[in-house]
C-alpha positions in Angstrom: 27.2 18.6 -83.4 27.5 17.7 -79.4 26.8 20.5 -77.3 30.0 21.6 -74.9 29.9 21.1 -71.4 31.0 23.2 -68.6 33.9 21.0 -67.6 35.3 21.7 -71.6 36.1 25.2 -70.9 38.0 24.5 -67.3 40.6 22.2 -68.9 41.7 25.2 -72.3 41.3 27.9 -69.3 44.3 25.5 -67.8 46.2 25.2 -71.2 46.1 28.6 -72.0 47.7 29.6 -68.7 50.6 26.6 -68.9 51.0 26.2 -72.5 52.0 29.2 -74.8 49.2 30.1 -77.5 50.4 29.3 -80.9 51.2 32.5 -83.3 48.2 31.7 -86.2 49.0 34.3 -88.9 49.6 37.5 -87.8 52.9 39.5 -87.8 56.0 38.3 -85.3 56.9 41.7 -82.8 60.4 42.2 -81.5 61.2 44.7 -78.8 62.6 47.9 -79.8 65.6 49.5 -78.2 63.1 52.0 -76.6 60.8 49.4 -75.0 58.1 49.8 -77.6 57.1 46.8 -80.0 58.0 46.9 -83.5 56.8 45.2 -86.3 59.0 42.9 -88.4 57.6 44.1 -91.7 58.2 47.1 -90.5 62.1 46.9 -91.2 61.3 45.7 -95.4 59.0 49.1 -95.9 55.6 47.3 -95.8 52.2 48.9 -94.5 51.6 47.6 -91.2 48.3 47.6 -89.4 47.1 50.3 -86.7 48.7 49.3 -83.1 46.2 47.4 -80.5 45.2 49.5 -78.1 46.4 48.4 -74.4 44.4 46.2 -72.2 43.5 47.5 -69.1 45.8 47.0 -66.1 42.5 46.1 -64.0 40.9 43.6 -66.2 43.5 41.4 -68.8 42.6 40.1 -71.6 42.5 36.1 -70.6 43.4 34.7 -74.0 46.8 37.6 -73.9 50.0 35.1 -73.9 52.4 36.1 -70.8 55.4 37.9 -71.5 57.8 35.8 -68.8 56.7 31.9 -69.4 57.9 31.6 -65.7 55.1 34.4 -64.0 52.2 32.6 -65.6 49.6 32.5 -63.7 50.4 34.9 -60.7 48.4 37.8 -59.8 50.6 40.9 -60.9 50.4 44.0 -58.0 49.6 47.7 -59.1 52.7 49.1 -59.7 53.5 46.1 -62.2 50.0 47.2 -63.9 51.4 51.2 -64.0 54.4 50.5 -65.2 52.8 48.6 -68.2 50.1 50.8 -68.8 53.1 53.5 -69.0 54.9 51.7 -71.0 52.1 50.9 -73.3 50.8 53.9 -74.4 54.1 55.6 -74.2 53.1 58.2 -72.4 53.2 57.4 -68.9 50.6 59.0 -67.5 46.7 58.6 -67.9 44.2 60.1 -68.9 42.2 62.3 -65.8 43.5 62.8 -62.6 43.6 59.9 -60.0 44.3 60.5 -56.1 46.2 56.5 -57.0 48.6 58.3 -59.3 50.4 59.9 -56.0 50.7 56.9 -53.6 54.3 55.9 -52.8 54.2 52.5 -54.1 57.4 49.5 -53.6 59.6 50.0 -56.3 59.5 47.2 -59.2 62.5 44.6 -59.5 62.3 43.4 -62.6 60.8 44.2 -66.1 57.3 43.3 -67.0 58.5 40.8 -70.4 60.2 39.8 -72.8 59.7 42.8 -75.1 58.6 45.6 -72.0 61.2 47.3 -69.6 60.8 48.5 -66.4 59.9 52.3 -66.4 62.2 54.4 -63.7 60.4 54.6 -60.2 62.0 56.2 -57.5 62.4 54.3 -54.2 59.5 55.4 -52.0 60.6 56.9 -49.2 60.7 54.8 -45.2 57.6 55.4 -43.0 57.8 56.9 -39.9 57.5 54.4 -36.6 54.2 53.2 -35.4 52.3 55.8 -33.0 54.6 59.0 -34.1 53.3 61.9 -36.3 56.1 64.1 -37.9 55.1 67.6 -37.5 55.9 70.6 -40.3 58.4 72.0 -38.6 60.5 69.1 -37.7 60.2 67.9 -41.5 61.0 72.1 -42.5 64.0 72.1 -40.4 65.3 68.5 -41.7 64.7 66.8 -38.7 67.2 68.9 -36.7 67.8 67.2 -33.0 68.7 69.6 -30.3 72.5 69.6 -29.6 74.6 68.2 -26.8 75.6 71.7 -25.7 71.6 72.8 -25.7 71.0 70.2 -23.1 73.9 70.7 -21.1 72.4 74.2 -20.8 68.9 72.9 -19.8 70.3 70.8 -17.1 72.7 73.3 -15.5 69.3 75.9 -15.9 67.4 73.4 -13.9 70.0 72.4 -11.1 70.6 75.8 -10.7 66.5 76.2 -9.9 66.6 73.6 -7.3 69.5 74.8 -5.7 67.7 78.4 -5.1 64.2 76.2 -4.1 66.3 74.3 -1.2 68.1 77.4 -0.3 67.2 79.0 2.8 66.0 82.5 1.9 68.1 85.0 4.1 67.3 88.0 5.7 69.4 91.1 5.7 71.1 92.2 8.3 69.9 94.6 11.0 72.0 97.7 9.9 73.8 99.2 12.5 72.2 102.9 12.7 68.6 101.3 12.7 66.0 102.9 14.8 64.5 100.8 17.5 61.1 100.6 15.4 63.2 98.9 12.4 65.2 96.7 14.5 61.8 95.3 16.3 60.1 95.0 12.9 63.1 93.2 11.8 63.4 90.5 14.3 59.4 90.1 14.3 59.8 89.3 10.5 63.2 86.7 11.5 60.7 84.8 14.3 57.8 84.4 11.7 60.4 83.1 9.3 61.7 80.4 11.5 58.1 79.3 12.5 57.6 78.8 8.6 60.2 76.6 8.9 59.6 74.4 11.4 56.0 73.5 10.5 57.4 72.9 6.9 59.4 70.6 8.8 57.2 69.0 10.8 55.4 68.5 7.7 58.2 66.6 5.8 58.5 64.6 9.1 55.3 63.7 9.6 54.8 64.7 13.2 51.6 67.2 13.6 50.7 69.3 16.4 47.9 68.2 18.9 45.0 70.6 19.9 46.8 72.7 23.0 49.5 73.0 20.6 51.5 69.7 21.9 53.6 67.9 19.4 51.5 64.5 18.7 53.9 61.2 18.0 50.6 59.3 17.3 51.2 59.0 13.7 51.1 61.3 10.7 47.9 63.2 10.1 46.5 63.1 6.8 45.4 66.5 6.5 47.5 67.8 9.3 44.5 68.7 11.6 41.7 67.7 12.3 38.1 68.2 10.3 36.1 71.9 10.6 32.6 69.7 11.4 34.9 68.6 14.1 36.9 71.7 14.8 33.7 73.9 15.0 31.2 71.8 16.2 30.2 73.8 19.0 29.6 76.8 16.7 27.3 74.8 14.3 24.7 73.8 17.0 21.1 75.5 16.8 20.5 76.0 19.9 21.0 78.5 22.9 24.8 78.9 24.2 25.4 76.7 27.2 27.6 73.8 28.2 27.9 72.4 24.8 30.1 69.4 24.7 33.3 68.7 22.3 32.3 66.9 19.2 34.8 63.4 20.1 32.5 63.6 23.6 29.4 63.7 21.8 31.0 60.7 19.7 31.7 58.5 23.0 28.2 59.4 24.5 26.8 57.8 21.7 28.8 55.2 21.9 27.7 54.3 25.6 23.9 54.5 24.3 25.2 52.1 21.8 27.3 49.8 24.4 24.4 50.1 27.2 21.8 49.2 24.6 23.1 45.7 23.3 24.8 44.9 27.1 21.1 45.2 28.5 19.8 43.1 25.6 22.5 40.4 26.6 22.3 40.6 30.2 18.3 40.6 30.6 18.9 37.3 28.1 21.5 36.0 30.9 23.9 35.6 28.0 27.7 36.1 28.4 28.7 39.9 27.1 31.9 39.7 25.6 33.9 42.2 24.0 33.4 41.1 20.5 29.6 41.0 20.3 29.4 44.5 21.7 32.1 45.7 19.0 30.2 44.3 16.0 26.8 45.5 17.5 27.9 49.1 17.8 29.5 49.3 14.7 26.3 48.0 13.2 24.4 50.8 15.3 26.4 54.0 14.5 28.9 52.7 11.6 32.2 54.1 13.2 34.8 51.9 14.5 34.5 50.8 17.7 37.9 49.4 20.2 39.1 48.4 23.6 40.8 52.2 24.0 36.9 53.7 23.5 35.8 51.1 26.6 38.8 51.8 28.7 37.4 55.7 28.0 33.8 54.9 29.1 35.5 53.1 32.4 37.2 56.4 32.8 34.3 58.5 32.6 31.8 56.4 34.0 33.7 53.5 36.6 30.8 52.5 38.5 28.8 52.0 35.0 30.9 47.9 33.9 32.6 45.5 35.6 35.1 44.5 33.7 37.4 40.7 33.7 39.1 38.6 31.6 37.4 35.0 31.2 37.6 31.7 29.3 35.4 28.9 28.3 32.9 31.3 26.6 31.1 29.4 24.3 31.6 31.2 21.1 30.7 30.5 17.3 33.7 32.3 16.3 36.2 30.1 14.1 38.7 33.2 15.2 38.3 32.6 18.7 39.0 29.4 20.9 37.0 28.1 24.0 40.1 27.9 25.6 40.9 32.0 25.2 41.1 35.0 27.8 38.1 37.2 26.2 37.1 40.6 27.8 33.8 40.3 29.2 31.2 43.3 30.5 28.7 42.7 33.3 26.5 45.8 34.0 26.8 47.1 37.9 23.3 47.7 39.3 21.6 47.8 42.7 19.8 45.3 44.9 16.6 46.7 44.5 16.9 46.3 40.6 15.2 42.8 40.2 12.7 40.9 38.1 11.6 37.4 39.0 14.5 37.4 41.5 17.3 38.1 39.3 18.8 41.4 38.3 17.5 42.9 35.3 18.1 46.4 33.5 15.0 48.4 32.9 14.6 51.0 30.5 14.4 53.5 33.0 17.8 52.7 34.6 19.8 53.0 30.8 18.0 56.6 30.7 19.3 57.4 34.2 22.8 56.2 33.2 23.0 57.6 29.9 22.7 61.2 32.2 24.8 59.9 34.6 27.4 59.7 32.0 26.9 63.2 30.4 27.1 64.7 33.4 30.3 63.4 34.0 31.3 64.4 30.2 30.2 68.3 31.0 32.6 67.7 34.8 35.7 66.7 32.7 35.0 69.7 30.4 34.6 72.3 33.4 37.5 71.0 35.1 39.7 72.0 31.7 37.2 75.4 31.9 38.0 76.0 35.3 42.2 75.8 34.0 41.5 78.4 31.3 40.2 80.8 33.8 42.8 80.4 36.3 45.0 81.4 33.3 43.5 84.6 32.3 44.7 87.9 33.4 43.3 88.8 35.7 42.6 85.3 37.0 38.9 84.3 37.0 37.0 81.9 39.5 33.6 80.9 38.7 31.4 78.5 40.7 30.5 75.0 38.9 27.0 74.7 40.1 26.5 78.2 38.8 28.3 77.9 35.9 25.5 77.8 32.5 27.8 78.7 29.5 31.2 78.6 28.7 33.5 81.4 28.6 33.7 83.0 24.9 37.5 83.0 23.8 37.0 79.3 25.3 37.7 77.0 22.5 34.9 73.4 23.1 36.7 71.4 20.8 40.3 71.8 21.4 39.5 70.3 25.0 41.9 67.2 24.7 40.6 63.7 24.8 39.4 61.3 27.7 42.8 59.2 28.8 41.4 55.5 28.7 41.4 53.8 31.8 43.5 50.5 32.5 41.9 47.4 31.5 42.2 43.8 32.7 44.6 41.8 30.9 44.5 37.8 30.4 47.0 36.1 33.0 50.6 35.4 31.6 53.4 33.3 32.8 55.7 34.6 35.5 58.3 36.3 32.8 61.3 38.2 35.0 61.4 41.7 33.8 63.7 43.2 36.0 66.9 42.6 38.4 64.6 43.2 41.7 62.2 40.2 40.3 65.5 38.4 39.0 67.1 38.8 42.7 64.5 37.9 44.7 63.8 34.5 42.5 66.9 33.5 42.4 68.1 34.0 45.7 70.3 31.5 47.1 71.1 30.4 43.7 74.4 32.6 42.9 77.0 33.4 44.0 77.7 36.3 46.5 79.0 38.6 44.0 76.4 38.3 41.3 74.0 39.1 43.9 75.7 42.0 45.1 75.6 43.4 41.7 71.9 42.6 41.1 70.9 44.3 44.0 72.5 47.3 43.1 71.2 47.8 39.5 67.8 47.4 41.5 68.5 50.1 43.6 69.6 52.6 41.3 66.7 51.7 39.1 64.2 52.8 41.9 66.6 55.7 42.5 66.1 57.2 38.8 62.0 56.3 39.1 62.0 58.0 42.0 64.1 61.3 40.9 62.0 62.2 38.0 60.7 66.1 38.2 57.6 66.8 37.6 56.6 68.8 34.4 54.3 71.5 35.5 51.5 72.9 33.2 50.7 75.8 34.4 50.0 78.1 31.9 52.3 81.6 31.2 50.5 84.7 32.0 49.9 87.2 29.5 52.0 89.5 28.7 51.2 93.2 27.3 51.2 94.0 24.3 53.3 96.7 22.4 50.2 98.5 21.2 49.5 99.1 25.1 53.0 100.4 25.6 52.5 103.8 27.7 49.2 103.4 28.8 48.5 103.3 32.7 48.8 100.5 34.1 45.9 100.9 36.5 44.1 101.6 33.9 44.2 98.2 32.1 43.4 96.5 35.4 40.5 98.7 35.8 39.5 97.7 32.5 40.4 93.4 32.3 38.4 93.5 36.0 35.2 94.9 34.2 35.7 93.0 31.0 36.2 89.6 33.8 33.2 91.0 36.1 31.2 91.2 32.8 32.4 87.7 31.6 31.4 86.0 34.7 27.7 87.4 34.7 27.7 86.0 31.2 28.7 82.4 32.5 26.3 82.0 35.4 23.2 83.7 33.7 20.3 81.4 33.4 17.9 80.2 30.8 15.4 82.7 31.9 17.5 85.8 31.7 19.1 84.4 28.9 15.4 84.2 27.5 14.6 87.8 28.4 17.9 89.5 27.1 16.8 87.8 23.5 13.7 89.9 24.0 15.1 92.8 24.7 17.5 93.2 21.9 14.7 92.7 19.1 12.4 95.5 20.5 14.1 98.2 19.3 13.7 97.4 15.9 10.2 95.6 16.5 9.0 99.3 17.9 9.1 101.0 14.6 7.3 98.2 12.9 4.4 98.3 15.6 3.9 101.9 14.8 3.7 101.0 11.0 1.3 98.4 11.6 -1.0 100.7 13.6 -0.5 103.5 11.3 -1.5 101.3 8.2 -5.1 100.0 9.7 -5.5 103.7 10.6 -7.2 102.6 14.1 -5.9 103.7 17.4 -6.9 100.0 19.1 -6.4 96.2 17.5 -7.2 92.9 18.9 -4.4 91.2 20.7 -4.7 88.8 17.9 -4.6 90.4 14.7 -1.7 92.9 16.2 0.3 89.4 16.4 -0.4 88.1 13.3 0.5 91.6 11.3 3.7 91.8 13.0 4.7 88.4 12.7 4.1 88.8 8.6 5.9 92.6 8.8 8.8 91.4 11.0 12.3 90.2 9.4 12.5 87.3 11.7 10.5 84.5 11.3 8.0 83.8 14.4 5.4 82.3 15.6 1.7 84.5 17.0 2.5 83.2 20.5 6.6 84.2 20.4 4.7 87.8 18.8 2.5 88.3 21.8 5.3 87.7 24.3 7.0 90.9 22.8 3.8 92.9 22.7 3.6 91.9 26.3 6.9 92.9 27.3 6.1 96.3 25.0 3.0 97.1 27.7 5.7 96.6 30.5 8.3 98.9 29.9 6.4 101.5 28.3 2.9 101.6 29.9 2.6 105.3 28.5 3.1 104.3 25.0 1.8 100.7 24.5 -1.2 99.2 26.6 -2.9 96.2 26.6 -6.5 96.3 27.8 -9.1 92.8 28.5 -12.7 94.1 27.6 -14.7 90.9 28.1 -13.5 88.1 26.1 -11.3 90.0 24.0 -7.9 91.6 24.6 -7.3 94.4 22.7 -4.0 97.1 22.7 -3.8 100.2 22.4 -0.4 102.3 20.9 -0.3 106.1 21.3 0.8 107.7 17.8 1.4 111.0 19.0 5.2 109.9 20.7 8.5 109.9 19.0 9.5 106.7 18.1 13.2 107.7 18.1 12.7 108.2 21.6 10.8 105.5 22.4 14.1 103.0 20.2 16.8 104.8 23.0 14.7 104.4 25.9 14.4 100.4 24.6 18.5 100.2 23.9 18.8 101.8 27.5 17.2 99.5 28.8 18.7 96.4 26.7 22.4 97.5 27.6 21.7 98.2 31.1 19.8 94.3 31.5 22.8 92.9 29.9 25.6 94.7 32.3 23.9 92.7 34.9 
């Protein structure tokens, strides 16, 4: 006998899914009314074999004949498979319990053969929309949308809520029997309420208010005013009080170390200095923008330090600027006697001495604006400039409004006719005698109204008194503002060395008791000079140096000989504290002395 090959069992596999199987001997089935299969024999009495038991949906027997000759072949879905397994064992459900069992299948069409019907499915139910989970409640309450007349409330809700947010809120009136105290409380309250609404106002608009308090047309702010490293620049510096300048000073200061730097470079190279290299050089230097307005500024500060002109046929690398353009060009102005090799050249020396020459006319601007805030005060104060070492204290550095650029040179334009004067007088002869009466009378009145224009004075509005003052002498206050400005002006012309010895003075009260301790704690009634300085600078709050130490001890042995002495026995200084005296006494007779050095 031949042995089978693999190909054999490929071509029955292919009949026995097209062609029927033949029935070979066993009993023919019909399909009962109920769905299940019934023997033939079954209807003449005779014994009939035990039932099959059902394939498995997953796995069908391959040599089972297809109920439907037309589905051979296709690959039956799981709810097909259910419904026959249901079917099959006639109890329609399996054995164990399946997480499978309760998944909402598509319902079945059709029956599953000849002999099988379909078993009852219900339709499964439509899935909600991609991206939208149905919560409990919705699917308790049946999916209940709110009603037309629940919105309509909402809205009216909300417009009635922006009406009251755009209302203006209004005050109640002043009654009629109100004491004078009420009615004055009351209007105070009706001014503050109006400023609240003009600076929301100006906020809506955009405007913002300068720094004296003038309305700025500029542009909107961002923030509405300016930075606090900006606004309190002055207070941040660690460094005695004097003639500090505003922070935007300090800024264009800078900037003219910058612009002096890279114009000396360029001149002592004999190289044309034009506006654009110096922009991109400073930028570079000190990475804040840098424009025409900030050189008009230095001009204005400084007008002996450029001269400035408009000239063409540079050569330039620039694929942004021509040959043939104006460009704004910087030559430095030095003296005769400022040579090298016969030609002028700018020394180190002479950008130091400029670089002072310009922040000394910074600190002029800013006294002139110092010297304005006096004469405002009440009572009016004059101080001298050349005496002049701090500002005054309610005077506010950084509020001091900005350098006005001066004018700068501008590239020659054609001859354009701006006005009737220029029109008249280049076309004269040219019209007729009426035109050119009229024409000279628009010019006239023109140079009438230029002419007319008052004068808007800025002199500030004196003080008035307060009501907390009301009934208190009037001499009195005078007496009072002229020592408060007699004490003020000693505090603006008082020098570094005063200013020095005052810092002195006001930490020897508290560095008396300390001394004592110190003296008290090596139980010895002399110390060298040394080792006295080195234990109070590691007792003492404040953090100094032996030599600052020893300039306090000094000043100790000079206005209290009795109680504190410093002695020079050969090459050591030694001194010497007397324990036996009150150092309460000793702390008033220091604060005496303090106050009075100050009211000087």
């Amino acid at each position: 006998m031949a042995q089978l090959r693999l190909t054999d069992f490929f071509g029955r596999a292919k009949a026995a899914a097209t062609v029927p199987a033949k029935r070979v001997g066993g009993p023919r089935l019909k399909a009962a009314p109920g769905g299940a299969p019934v023997h033939r024999e079954a209807e003449d009495g005779a014994p009939l074999p035990p039932p099959p038991l059902p394939a498995s949906p997953r796995t069908p027997s391959r040599g089972a004949v297809p109920a439907v000759p037309g589905l051979a072949g296709r690959k039956r879905s799981r709810r097909e498979m259910e419904a026959e397994l249901g079917t099959g064992t006639g109890t329609g459900e399996r054995g164990g319990k399946s997480a499978r069992k309760r998944l909402e299948l598509p319902a079945v069409r059709g029956g599953h053969g000849r002999g099988v019907a379909a078993s009852p499915v219900p339709p499964p139910a439509e899935p909600p929309p991609v991206g939208r989970t149905r919560s409990p409640s919705r699917e308790q309450d049946g999916g209940a949308v709110p009603r037309k007349e629940d919105l309509a409330a909402l809205q009216s809700r909300l417009q009635r809520m922006k009406m009251r947010m755009k209302a203006p809120s209004q005050l109640p009136p002043i009654p009629a029997g109100a004491g004078a105290e009420l009615r004055g409380r009351l209007e105070t309250l009706r001014g503050l309420e109006l400023r609240l609404r003009d600076k929301a106002a100006a906020r809506r608009t955009g405007t913002h208010i300068g720094v004296l308090g003038q309305w700025d047309q500029r542009g909107p702010a961002p923030t509405g005013k300016l930075p606090a490293y900006q606004r309190f620049h002055a207070l941040a510096q660690d460094q005695l009080p004097g003639l500090t300048l505003p922070y935007k000073y300090k800024v264009l200061a800078e900037m003219f170390r910058s612009v002096d730097t890279i114009a000396g470079m360029l001149f002592n190279r004999a190289e044309t200095i034009t506006f654009a290299k110096v922009k991109q050089g400073v930028q570079d230097m000190m990475r804040k923008q840098f424009e025409e307005r900030h050189v008009g500024q230095i001009k204005a500060v400084y007008p002996t330090s450029y001269r400035l002109r408009q000239e063409k046929n540079i050569p330039t690398f620039s694929s942004g600027v021509k040959k043939s353009d104006y460009q704004l060009t910087l030559e430095p102005v030095l003296g005769e006697d400022e040579k090298l090799c016969g030609r002028p050249h700018l020394s180190a020396s002479r950008l130091l001495e400029r670089r002072r020459e310009f922040n000394r006319s910074l600190v002029n601007i800013v006294k002139q604006h110092h010297a304005a805030f006096l004469a405002g005060l009440t009572p009016p104060m004059v101080v001298p400039e050349d005496k002049l070492t701090r500002w005054h204290p309610r005077f506010n550095v950084d509020e001091v409004p900005d350098i006005s650029p001066a004018e700068l040179p501008r590239p020659p334009q054609e001859e354009r006719v701006t006005t009737a004067q220029e029109l008249l007088s280049t076309a004269r002869g040219m019209m007729i005698p009426k035109m050119e009466k009229a024409l000279a009378n628009l010019a006239l009145r023109s140079a009438e109204a230029g002419a007319g224009e008052p004068a808007v004075s800025k002199a500030p509005s004196p003080a008035s008194t307060s009501s907390a003052l009301k009934g208190v002498s009037q001499e009195l206050l005078e007496r009072i503002r002229a020592k408060e400005a007699r004490k003020l002006q000693a505090l603006m012309t008082r020098d570094a060395g005063q200013e020095e010895r005052l810092t002195l003075l006001g930490r020897l009260p508290a560095m008396a008791r300390v001394l004592r301790n110190v003296f008290v704690a090596e139980k010895k009634p002399a110390l060298p000079l040394e080792v006295a300085c080195a234990r109070m600078a590691e007792s003492f709050p404040t953090q100094m140096t032996a030599g600052e130490m020893e300039k306090h001890l000094r000043l100790f042995a000079e206005l209290l000989p009795d109680w504190v002495g410093i002695h020079a026995i050969r090459t050591d200084t030694y001194i010497k504290l007397d324990k036996n005296k009150d150092v309460g006494l000793v702390v008033e007779r220091l604060t005496k002395v303090a106050k009075e050095a100050e009211a000087l």
